[in-house]
PyMOL Python script that loads the backbone (N, CA, C, O; Angstrom):
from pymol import cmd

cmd.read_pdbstr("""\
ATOM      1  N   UNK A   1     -17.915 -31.403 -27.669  1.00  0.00           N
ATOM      2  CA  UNK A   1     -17.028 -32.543 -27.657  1.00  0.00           C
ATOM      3  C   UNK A   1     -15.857 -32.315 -28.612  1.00  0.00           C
ATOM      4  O   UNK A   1     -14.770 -32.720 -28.199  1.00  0.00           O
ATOM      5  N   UNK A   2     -15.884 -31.789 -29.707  1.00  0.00           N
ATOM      6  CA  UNK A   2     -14.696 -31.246 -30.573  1.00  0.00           C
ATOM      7  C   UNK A   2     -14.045 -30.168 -30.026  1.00  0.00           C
ATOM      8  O   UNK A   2     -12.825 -30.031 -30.117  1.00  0.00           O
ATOM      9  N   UNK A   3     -14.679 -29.490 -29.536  1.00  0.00           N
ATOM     10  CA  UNK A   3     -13.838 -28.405 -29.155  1.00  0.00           C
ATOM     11  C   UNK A   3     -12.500 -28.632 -28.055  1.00  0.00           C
ATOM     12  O   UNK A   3     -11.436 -28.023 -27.946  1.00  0.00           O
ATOM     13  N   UNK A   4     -13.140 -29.917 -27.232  1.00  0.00           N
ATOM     14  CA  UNK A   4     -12.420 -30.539 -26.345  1.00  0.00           C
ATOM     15  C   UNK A   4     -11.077 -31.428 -27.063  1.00  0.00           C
ATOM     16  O   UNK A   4      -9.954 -31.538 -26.570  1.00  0.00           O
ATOM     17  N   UNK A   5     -11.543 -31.990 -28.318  1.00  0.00           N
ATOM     18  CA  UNK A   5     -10.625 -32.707 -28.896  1.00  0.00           C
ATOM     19  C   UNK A   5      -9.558 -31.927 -29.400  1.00  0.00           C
ATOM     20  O   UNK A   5      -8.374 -32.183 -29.181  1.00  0.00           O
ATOM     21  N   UNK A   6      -9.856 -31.241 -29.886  1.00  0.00           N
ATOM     22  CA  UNK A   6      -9.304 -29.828 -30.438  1.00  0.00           C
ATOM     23  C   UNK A   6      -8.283 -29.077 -29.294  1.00  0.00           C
ATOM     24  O   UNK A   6      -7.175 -28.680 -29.655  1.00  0.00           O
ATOM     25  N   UNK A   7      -8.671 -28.940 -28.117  1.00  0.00           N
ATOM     26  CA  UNK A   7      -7.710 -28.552 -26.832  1.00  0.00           C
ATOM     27  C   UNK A   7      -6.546 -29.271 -27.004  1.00  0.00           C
ATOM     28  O   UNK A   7      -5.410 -28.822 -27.151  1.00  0.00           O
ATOM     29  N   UNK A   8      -7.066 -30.916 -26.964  1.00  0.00           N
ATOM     30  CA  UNK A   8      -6.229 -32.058 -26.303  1.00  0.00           C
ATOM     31  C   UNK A   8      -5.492 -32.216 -27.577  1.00  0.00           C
ATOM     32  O   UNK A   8      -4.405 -32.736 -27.328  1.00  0.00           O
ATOM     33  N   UNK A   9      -5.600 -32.043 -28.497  1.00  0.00           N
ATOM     34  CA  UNK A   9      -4.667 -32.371 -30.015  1.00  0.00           C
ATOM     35  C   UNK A   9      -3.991 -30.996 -30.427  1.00  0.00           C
ATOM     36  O   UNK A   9      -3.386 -30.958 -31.499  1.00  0.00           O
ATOM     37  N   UNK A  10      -4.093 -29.442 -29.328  1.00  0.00           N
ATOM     38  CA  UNK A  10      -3.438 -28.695 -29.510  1.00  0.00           C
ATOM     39  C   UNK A  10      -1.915 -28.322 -28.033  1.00  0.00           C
ATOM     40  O   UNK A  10      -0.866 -27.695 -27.889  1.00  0.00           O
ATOM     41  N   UNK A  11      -2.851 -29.246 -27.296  1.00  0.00           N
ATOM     42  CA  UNK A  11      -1.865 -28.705 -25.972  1.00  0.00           C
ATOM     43  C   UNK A  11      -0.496 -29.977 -26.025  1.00  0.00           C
ATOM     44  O   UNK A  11      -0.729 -31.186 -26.037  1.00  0.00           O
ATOM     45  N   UNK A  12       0.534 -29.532 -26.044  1.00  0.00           N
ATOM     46  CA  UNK A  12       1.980 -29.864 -26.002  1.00  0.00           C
ATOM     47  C   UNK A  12       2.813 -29.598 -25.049  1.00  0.00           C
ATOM     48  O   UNK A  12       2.404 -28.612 -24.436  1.00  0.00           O
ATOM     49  N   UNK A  13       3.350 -29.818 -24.814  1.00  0.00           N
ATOM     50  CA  UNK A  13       4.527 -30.061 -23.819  1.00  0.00           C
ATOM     51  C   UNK A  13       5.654 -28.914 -24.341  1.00  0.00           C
ATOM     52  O   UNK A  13       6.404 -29.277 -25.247  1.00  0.00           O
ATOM     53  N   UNK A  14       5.792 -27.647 -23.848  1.00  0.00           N
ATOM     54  CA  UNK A  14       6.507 -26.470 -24.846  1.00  0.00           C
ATOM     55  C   UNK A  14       7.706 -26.208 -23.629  1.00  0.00           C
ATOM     56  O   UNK A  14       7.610 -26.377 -22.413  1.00  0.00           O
ATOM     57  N   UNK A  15       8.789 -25.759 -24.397  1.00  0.00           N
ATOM     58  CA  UNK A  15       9.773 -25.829 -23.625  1.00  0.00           C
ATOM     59  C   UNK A  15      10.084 -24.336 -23.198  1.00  0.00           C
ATOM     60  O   UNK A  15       9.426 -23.327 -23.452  1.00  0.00           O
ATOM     61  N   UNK A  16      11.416 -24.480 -22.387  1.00  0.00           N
ATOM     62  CA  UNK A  16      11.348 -22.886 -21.638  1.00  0.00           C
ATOM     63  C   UNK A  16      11.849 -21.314 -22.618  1.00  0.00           C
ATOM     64  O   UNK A  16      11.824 -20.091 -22.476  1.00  0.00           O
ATOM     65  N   UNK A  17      12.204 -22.173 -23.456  1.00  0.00           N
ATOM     66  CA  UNK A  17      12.536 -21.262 -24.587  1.00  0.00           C
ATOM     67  C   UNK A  17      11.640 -20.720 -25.618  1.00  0.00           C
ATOM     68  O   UNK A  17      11.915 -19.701 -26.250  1.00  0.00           O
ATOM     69  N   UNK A  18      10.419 -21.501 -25.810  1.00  0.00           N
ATOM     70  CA  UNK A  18       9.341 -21.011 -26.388  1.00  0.00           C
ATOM     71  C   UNK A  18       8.530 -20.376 -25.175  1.00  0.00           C
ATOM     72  O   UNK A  18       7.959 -19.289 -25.262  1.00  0.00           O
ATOM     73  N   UNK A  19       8.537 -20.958 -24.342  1.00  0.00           N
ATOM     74  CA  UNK A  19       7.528 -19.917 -22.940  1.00  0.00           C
ATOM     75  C   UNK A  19       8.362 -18.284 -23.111  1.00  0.00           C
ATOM     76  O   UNK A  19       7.749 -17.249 -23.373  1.00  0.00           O
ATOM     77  N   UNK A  20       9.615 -18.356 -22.929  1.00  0.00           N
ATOM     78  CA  UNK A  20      10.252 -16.875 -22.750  1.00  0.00           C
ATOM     79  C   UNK A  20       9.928 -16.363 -23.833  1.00  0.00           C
ATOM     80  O   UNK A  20       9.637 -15.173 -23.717  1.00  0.00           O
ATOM     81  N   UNK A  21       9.840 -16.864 -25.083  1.00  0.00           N
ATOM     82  CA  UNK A  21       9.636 -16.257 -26.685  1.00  0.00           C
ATOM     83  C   UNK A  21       8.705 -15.554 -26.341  1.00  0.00           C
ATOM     84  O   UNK A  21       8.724 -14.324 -26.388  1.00  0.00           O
ATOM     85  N   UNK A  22       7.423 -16.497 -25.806  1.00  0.00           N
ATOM     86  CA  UNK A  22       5.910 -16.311 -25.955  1.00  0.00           C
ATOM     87  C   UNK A  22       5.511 -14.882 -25.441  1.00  0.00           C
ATOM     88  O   UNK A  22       4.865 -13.906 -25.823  1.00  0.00           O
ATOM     89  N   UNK A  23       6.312 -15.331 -24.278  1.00  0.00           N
ATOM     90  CA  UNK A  23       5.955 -14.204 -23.056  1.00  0.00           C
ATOM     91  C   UNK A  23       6.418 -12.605 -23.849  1.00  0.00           C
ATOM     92  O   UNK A  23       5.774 -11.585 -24.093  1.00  0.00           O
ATOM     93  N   UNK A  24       7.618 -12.948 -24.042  1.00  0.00           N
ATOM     94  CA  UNK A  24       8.363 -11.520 -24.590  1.00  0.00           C
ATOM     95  C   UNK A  24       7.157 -11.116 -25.754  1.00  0.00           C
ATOM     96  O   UNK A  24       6.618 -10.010 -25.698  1.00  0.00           O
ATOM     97  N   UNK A  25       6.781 -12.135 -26.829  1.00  0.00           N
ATOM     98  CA  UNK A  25       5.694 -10.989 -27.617  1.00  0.00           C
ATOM     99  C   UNK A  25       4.539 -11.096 -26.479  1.00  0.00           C
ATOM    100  O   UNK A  25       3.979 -10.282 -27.214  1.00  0.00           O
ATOM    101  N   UNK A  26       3.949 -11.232 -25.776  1.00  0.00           N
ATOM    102  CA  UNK A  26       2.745 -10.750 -25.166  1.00  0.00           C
ATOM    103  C   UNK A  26       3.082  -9.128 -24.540  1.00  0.00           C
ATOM    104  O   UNK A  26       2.418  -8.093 -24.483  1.00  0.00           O
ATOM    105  N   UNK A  27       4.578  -9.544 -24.087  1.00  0.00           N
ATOM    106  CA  UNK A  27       5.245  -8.124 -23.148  1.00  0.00           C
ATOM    107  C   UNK A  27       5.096  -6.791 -23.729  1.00  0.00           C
ATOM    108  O   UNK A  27       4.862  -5.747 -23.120  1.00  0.00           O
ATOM    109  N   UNK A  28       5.337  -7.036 -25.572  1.00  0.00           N
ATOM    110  CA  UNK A  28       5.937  -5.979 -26.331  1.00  0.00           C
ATOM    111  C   UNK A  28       4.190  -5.455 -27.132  1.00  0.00           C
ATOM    112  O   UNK A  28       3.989  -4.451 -27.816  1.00  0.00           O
ATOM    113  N   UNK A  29       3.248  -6.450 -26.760  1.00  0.00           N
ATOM    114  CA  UNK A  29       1.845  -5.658 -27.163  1.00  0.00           C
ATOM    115  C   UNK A  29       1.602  -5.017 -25.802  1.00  0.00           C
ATOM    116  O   UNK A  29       0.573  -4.353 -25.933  1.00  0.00           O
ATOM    117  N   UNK A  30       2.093  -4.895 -24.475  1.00  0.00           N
ATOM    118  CA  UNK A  30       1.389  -4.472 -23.782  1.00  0.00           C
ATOM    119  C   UNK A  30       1.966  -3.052 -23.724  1.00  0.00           C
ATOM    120  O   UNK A  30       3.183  -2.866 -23.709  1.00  0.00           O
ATOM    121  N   UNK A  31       0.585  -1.513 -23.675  1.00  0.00           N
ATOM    122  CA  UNK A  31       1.521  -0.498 -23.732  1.00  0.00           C
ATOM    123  C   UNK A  31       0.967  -0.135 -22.364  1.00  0.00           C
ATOM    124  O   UNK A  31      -0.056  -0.715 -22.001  1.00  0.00           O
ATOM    125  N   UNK A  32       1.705   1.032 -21.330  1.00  0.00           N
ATOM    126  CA  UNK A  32       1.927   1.547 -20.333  1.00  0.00           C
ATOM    127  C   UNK A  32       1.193   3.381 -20.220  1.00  0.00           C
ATOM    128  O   UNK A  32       1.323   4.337 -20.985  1.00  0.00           O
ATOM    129  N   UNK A  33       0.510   3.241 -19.045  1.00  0.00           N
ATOM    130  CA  UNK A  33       0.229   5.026 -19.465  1.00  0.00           C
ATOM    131  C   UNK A  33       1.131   5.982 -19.106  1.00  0.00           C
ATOM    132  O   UNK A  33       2.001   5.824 -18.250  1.00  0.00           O
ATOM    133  N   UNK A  34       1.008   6.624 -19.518  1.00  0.00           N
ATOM    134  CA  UNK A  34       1.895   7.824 -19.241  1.00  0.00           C
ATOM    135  C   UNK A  34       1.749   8.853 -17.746  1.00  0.00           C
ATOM    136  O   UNK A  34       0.700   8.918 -17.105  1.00  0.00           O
ATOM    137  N   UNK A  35       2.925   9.548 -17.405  1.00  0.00           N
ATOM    138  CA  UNK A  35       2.830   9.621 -16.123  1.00  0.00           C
ATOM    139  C   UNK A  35       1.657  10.583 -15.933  1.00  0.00           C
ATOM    140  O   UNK A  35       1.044  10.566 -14.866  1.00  0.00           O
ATOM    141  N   UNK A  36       1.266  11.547 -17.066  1.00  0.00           N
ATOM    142  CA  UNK A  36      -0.084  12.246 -16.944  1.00  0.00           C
ATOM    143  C   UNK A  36      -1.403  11.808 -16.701  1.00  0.00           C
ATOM    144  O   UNK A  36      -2.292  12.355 -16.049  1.00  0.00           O
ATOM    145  N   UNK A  37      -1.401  10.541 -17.435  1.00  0.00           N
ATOM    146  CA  UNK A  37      -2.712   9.643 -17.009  1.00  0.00           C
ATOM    147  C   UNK A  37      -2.489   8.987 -15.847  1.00  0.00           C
ATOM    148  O   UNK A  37      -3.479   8.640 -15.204  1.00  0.00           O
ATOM    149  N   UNK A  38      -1.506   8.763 -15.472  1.00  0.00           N
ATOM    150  CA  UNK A  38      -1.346   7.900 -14.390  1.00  0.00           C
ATOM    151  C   UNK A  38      -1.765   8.953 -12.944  1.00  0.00           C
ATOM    152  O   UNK A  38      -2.546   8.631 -12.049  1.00  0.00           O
ATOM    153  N   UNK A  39      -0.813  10.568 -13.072  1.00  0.00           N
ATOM    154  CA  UNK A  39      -1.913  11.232 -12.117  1.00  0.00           C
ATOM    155  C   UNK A  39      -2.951  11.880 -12.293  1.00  0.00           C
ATOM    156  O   UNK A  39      -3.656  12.377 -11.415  1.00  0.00           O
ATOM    157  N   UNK A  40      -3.107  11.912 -13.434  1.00  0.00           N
ATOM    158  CA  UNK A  40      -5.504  12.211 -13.509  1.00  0.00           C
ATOM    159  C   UNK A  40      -5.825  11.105 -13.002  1.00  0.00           C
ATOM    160  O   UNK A  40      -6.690  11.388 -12.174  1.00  0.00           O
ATOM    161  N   UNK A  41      -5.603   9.668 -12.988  1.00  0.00           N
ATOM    162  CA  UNK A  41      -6.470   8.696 -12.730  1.00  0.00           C
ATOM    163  C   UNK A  41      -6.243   9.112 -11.345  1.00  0.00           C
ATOM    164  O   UNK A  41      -7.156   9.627 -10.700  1.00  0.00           O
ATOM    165  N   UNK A  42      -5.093   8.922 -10.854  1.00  0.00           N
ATOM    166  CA  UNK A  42      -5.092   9.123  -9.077  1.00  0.00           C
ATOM    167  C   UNK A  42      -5.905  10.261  -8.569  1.00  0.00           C
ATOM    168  O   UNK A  42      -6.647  10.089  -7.603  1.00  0.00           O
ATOM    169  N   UNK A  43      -5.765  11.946  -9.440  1.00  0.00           N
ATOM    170  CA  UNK A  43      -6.728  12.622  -8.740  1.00  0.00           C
ATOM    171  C   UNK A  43      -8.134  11.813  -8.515  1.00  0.00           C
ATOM    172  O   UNK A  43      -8.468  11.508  -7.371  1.00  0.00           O
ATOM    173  N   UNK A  44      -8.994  11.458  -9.707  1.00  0.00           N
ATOM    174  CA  UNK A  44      -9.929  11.348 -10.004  1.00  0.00           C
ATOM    175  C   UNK A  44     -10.655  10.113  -8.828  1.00  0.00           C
ATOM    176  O   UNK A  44     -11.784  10.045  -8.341  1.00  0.00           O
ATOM    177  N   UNK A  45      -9.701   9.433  -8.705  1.00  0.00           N
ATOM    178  CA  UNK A  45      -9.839   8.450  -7.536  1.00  0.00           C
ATOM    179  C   UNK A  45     -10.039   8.882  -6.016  1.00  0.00           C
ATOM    180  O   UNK A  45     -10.879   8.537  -5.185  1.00  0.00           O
ATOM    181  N   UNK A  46      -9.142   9.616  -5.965  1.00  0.00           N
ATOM    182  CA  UNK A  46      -9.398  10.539  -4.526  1.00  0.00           C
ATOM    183  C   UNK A  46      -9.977  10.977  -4.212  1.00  0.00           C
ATOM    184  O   UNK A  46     -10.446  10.911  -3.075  1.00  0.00           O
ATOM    185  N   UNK A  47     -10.407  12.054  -5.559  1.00  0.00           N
ATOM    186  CA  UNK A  47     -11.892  12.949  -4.772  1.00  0.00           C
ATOM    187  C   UNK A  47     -13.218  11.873  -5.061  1.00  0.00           C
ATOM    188  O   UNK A  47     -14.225  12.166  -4.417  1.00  0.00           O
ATOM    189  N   UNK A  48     -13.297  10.997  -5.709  1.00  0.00           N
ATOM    190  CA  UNK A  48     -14.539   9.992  -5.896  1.00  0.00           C
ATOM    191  C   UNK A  48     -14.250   8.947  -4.386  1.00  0.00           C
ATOM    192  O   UNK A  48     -15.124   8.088  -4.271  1.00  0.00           O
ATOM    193  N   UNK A  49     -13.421   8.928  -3.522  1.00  0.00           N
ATOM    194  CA  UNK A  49     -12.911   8.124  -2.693  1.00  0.00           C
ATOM    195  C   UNK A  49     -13.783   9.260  -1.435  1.00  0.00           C
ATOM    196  O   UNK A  49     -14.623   9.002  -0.573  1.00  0.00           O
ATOM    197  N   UNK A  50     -13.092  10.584  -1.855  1.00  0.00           N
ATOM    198  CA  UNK A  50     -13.792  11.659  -0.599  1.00  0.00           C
ATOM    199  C   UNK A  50     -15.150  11.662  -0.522  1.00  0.00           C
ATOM    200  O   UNK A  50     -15.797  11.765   0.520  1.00  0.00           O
ATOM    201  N   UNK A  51     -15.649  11.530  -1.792  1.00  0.00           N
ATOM    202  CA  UNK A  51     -16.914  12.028  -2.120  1.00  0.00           C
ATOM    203  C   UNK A  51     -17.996  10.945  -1.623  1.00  0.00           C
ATOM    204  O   UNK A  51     -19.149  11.210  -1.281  1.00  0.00           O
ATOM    205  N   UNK A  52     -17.610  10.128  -1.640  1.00  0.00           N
ATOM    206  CA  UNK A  52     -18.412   8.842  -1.482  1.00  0.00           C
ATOM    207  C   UNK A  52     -18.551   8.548   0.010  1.00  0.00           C
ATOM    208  O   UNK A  52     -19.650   8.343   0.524  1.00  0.00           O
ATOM    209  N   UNK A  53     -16.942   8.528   0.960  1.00  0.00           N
ATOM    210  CA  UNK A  53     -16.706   8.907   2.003  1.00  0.00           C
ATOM    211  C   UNK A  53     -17.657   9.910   3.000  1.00  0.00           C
ATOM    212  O   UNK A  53     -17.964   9.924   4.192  1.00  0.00           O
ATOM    213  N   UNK A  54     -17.956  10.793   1.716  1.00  0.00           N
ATOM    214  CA  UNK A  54     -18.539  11.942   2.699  1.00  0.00           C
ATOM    215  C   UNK A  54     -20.463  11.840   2.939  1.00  0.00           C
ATOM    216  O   UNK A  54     -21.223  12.088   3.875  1.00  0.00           O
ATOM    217  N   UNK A  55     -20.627  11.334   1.504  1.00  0.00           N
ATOM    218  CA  UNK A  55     -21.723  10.778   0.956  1.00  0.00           C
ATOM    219  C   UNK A  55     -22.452  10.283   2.126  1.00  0.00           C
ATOM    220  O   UNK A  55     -23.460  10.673   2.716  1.00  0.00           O
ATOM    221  N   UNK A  56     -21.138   8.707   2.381  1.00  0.00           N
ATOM    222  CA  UNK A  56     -21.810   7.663   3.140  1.00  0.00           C
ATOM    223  C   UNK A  56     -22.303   8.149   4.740  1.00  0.00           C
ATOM    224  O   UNK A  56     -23.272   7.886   5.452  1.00  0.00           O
ATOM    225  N   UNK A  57     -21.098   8.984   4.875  1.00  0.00           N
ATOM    226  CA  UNK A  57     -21.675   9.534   6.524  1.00  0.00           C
ATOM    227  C   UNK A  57     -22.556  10.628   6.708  1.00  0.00           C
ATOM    228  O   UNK A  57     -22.847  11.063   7.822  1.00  0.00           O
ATOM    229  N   UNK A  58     -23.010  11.106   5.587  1.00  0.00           N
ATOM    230  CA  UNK A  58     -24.455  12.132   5.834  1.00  0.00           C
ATOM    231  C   UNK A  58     -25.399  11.083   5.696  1.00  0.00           C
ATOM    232  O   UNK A  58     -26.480  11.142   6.283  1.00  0.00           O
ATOM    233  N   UNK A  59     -25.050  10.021   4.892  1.00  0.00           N
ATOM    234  CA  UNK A  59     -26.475   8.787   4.985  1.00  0.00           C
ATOM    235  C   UNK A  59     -26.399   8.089   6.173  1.00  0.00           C
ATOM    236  O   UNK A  59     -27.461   7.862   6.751  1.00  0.00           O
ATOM    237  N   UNK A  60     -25.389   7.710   6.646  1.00  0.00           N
ATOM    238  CA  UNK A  60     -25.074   7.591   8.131  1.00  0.00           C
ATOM    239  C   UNK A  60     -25.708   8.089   8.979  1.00  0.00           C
ATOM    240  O   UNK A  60     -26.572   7.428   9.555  1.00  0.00           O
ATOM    241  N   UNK A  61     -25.460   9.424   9.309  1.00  0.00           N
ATOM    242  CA  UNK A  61     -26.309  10.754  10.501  1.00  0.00           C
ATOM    243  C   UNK A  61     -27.647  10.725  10.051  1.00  0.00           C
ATOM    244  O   UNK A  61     -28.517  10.780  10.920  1.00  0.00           O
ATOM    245  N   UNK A  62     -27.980  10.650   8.887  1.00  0.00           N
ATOM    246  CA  UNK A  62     -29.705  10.667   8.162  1.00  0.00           C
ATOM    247  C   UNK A  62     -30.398   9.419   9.141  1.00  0.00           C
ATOM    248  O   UNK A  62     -31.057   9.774  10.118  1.00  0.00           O
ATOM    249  N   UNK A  63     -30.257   8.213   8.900  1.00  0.00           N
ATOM    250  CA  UNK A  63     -30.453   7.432   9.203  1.00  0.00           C
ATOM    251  C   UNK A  63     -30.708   7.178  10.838  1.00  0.00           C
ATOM    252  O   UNK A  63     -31.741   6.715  11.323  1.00  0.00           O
ATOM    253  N   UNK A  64     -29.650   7.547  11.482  1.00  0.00           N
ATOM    254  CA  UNK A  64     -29.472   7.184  13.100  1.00  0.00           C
ATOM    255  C   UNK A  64     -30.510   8.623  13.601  1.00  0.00           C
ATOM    256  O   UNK A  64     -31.488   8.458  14.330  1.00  0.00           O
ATOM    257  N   UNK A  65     -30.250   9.488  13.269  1.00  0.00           N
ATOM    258  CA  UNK A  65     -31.241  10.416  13.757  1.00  0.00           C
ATOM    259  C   UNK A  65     -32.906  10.349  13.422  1.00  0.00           C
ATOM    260  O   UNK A  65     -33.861  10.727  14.101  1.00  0.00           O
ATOM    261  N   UNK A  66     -32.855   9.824  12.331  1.00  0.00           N
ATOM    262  CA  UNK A  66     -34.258   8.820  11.683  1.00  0.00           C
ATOM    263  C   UNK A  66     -34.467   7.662  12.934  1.00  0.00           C
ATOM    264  O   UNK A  66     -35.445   7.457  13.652  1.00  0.00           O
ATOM    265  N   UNK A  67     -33.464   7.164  12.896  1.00  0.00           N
ATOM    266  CA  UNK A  67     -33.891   5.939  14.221  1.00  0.00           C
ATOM    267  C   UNK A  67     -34.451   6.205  15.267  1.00  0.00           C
ATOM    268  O   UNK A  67     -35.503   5.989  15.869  1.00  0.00           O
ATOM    269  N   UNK A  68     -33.281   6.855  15.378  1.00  0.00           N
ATOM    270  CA  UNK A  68     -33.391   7.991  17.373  1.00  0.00           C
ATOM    271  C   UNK A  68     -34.882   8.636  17.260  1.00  0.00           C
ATOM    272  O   UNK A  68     -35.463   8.696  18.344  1.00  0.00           O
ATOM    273  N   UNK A  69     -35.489   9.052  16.310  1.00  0.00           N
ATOM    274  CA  UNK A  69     -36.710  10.134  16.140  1.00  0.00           C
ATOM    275  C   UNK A  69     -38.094   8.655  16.151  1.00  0.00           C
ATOM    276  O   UNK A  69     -39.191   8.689  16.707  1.00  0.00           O
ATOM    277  N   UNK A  70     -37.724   7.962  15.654  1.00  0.00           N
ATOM    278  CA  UNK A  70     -38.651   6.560  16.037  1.00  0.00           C
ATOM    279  C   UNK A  70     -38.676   5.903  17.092  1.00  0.00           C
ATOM    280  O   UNK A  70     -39.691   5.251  17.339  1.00  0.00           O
ATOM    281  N   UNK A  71     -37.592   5.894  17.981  1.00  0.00           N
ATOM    282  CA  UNK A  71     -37.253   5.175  19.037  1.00  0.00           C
ATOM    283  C   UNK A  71     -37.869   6.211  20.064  1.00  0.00           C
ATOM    284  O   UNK A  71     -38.528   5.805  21.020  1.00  0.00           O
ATOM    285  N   UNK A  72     -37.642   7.554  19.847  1.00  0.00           N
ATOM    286  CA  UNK A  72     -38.395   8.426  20.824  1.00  0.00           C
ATOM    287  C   UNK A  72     -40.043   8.291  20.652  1.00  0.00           C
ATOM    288  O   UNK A  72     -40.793   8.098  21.608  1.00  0.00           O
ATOM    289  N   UNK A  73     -40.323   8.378  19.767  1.00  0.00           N
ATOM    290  CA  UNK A  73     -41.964   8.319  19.261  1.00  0.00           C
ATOM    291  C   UNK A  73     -42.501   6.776  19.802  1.00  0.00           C
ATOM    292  O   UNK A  73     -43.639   6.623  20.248  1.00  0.00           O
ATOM    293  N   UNK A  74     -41.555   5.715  19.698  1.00  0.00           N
ATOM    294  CA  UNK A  74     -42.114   4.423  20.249  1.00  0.00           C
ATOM    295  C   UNK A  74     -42.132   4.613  21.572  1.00  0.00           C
ATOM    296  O   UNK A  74     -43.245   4.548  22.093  1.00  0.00           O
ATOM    297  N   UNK A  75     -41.203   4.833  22.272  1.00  0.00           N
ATOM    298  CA  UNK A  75     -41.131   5.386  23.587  1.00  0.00           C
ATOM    299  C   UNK A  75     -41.936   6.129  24.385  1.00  0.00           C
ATOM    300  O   UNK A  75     -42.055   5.959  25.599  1.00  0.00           O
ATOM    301  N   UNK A  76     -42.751   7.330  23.435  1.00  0.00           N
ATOM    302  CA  UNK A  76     -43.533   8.186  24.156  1.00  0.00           C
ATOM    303  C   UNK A  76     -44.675   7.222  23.889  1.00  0.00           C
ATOM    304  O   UNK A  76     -44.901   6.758  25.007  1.00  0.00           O
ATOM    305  N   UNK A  77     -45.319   6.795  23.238  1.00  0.00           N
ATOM    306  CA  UNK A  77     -46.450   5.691  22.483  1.00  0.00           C
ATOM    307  C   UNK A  77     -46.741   4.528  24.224  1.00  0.00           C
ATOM    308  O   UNK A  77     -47.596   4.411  25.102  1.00  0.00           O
ATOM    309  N   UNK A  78     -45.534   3.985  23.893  1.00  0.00           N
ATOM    310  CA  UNK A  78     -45.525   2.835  25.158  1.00  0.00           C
ATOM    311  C   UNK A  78     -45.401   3.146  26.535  1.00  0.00           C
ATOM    312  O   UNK A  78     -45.864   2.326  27.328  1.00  0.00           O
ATOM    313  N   UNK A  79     -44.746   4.403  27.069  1.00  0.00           N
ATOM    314  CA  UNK A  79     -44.710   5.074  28.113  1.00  0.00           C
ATOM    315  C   UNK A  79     -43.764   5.205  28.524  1.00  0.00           C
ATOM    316  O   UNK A  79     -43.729   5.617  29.684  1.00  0.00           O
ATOM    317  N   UNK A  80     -42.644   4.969  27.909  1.00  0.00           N
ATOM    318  CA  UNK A  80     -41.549   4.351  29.201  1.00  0.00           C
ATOM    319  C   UNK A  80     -40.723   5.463  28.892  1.00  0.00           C
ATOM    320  O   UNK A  80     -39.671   5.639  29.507  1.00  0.00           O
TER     321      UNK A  80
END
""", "prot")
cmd.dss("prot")
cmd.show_as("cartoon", "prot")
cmd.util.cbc("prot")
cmd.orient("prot")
C-alpha cells in the first residue's frame, strides 16, 4: 500500500522538455557493438540456424520411417 502511495506522490505531469532531457541521458548510457561483434554474432546465428535445421529433419526421417516400420508390422499383424 505505500509503495503505491509512493508511485502516486511521485508521478507528475513532466513536460516535453524534460522527456527529451530524459531520453537524451538514457541515449548516451546506451553503448552499440562494434561491426566485429555484430558479424560473429551473425555467423554464429547461421550455422546454429543450419544446424538445428539439419538436426530437425534427420529427427524428421527418424521418426516417419519409425512410423512407416510400425504401420507395416500393424499391417502384416491384422492382414491387410
Amino acid at each position: 500500500m505505500a509503495e503505491a502511495v509512493a508511485l502516486e506522490e511521485k508521478k507528475h505531469k513532466e513536460g516535453i522538455g524534460e522527456f527529451i532531457q530524459e531520453t537524451r541521458a538514457e541515449l548516451d548510457k546506451t553503448t552499440f557493438p562494434s561491426s566485429d561483434d555484430v558479424k560473429n554474432t551473425t555467423i554464429i546465428v547461421v550455422i546454429s540456424v543450419l544446424f538445428f535445421a539439419a538436426y530437425l529433419f534427420v529427427i524428421d526421417r527418424a521418426w516417419v520411417y519409425v512410423l512407416d516400420g510400425l504401420a507395416w508390422v500393424v499391417n502384416k499383424l491384422v492382414g491387410a
